[in-house]
VONUDO-729809 format. One record per residue (C-alpha): x, y, z; residue number from 1. Coordinates in nm, 3 decimals, always signed. Example, Ala and Ser with C-alpha at 12.3 -4.5 7.8 and 13.67 -1.06 7.14 Angstrom:
2
     east    north       up  resi
   +1.230   -0.450   +0.780     1
   +1.367   -0.106   +0.714     2
This chain:
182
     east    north       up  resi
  +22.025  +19.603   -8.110     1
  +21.635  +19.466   -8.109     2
  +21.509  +19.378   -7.796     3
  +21.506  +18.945   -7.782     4
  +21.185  +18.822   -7.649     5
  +21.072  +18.453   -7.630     6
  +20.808  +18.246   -7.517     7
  +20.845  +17.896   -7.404     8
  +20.586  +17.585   -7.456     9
  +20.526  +17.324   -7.204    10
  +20.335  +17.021   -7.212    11
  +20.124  +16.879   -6.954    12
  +19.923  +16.540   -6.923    13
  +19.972  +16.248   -7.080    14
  +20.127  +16.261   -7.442    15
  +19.892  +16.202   -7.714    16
  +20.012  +16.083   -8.053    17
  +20.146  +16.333   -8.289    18
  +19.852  +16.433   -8.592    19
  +19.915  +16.317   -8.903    20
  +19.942  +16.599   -9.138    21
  +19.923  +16.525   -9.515    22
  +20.013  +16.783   -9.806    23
  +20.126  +16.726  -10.167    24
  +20.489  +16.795  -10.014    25
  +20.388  +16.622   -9.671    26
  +20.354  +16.821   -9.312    27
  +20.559  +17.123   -9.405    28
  +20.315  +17.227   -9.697    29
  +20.016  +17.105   -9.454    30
  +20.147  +17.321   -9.193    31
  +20.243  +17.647   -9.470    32
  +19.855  +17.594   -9.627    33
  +19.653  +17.563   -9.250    34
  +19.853  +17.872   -9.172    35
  +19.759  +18.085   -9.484    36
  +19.382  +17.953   -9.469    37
  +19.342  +18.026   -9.084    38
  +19.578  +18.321   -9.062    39
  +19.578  +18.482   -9.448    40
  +19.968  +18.452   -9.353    41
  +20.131  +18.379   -9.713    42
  +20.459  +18.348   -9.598    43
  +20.532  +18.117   -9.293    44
  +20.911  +18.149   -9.249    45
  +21.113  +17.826   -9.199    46
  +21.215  +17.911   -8.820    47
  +20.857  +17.923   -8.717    48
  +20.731  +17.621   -8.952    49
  +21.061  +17.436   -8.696    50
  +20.881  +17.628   -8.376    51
  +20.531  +17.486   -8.515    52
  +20.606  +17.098   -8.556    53
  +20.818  +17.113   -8.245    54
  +20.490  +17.206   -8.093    55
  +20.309  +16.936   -8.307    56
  +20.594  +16.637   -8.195    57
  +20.457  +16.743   -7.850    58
  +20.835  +16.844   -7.751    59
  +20.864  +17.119   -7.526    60
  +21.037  +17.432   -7.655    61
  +21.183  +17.733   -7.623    62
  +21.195  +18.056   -7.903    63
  +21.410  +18.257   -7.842    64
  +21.360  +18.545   -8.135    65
  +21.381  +18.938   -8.185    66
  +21.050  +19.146   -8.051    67
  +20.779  +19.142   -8.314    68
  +20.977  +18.851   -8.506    69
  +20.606  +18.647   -8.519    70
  +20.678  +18.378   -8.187    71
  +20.305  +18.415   -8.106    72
  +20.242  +18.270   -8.476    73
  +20.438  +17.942   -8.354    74
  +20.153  +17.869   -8.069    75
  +19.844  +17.978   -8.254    76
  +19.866  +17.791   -8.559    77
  +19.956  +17.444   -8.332    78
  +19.667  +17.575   -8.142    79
  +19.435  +17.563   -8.397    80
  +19.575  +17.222   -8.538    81
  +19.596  +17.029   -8.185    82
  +19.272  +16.912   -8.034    83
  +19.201  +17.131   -7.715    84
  +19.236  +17.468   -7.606    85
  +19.560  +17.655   -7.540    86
  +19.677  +17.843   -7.191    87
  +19.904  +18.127   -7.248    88
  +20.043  +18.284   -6.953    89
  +20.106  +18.670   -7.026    90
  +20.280  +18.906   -6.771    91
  +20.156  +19.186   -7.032    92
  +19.772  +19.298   -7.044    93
  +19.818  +19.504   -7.322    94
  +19.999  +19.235   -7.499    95
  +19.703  +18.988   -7.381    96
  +19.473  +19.221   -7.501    97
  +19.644  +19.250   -7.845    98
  +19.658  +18.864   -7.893    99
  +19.270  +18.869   -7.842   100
  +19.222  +19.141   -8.083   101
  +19.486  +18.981   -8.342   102
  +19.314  +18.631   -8.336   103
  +18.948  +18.810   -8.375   104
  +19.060  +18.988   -8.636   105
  +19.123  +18.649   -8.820   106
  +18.764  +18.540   -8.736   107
  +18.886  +18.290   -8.426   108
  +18.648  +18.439   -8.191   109
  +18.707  +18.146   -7.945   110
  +18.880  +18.325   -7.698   111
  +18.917  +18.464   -7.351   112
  +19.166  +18.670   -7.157   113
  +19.141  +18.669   -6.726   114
  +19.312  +18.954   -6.561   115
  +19.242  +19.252   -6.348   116
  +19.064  +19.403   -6.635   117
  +18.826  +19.110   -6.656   118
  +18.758  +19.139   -6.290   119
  +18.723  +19.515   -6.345   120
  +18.457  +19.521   -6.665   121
  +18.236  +19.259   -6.389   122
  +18.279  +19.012   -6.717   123
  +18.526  +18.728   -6.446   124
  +18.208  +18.492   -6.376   125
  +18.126  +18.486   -6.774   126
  +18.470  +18.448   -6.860   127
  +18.499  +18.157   -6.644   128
  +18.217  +18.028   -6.796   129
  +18.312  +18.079   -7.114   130
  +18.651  +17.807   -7.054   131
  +18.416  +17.582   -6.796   132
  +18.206  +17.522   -7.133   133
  +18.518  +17.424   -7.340   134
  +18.395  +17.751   -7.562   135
  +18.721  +17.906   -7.589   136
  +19.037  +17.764   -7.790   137
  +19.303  +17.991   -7.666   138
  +19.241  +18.152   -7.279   139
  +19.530  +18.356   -7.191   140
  +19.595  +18.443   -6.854   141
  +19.771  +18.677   -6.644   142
  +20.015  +18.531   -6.419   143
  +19.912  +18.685   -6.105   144
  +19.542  +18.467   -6.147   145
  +19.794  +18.118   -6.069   146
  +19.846  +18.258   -5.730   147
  +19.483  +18.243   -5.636   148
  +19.359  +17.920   -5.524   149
  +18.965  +17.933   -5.620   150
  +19.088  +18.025   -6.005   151
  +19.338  +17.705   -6.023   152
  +19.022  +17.520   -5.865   153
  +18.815  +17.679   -6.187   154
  +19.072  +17.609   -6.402   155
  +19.086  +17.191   -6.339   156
  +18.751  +17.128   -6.403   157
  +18.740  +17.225   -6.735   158
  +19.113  +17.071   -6.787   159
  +18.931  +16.734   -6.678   160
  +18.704  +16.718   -6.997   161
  +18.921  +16.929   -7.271   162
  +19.306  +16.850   -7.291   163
  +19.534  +17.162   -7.264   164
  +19.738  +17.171   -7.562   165
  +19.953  +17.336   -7.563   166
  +20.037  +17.532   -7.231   167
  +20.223  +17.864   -7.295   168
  +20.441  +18.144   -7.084   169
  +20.484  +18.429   -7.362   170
  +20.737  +18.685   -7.246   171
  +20.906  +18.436   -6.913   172
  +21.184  +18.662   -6.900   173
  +20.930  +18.920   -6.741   174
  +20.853  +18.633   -6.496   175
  +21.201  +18.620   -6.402   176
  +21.294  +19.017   -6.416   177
  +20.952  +19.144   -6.231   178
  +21.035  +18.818   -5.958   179
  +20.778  +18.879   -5.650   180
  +20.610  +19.142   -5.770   181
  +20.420  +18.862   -5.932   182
């Protein structure tokens, strides 16, 4: 038995049209060729092209997929498609910290990561900065930062002047299991 792991996608804010994605075979090729530009990923399995224009339609959704099956894939290609930046919620700082090193190693060097270690390395205030400016694409965020009420303040200003597309809990089934303790 694998361990099943899944991370759930959630709009928020007014719906903005779907993009228009053109390829010699129409979006699915568009979608297959952005992913093996951006990502050097040559083979996009069908499950996650489905996860991937779900995200695009601007429906919410829900993988639900074996650990290590590729569900972060789904929300960083439509990240980098959809105008924006995208929020991931991760219960995980190692797994936070992994995500930032996977998307650097692609060259998307847009991104930030709050948590205790942020706060610990004194690099918070910068950080912040970093998503006030719009600078950073994908921000993820541990879930523990929602609870405190200057960080939500932070976190609405620069949601006034860059849409949030798409918002993310990876892993909500820690959520649920670790209850409180978040």
């Amino acid at each position: 038995d694998r361990d099943i792991a899944f991370v759930a996608c959630k709009w928020r804010g007014p719906r903005a049209p779907s993009p228009v994605l053109l390829g010699s075979n129409g979006p699915a090729d568009s979608l297959r060729d952005s992913a093996t530009q951006i990502f050097d990923h040559p083979d996009v399995r069908d499950w996650q092209l489905e996860g991937i224009i779900e995200v695009l339609a601007w429906r919410d959704c829900v993988g639900l997929l074996p650990t290590g099956a590729g569900k972060s894939f789904i929300f960083q290609v439509a990240g980098m498609v959809l105008p924006g930046r995208t929020i991931v919620i991760d219960p995980l700082v190692a797994l936070m910290e992994d995500q930032v090193r996977s998307l650097q190693s692609y060259g998307i060097d847009r991104v930030a990561d709050i948590s205790s270690q942020t706060t610990a390395r004194g690099q918070l205030a910068a950080t912040l900065d970093q998503v006030a400016s719009g600078d950073a694409l994908f921000v993820f965020i541990a879930p523990e930062r929602l609870q405190q009420q200057h960080f939500r303040h932070a976190m609405r200003q620069p949601a006034q002047s860059t849409p949030i597309n798409p918002a993310v809990v990876d892993e909500p089934h820690s959520l649920s299991d670790w209850g409180a303790a978040f």
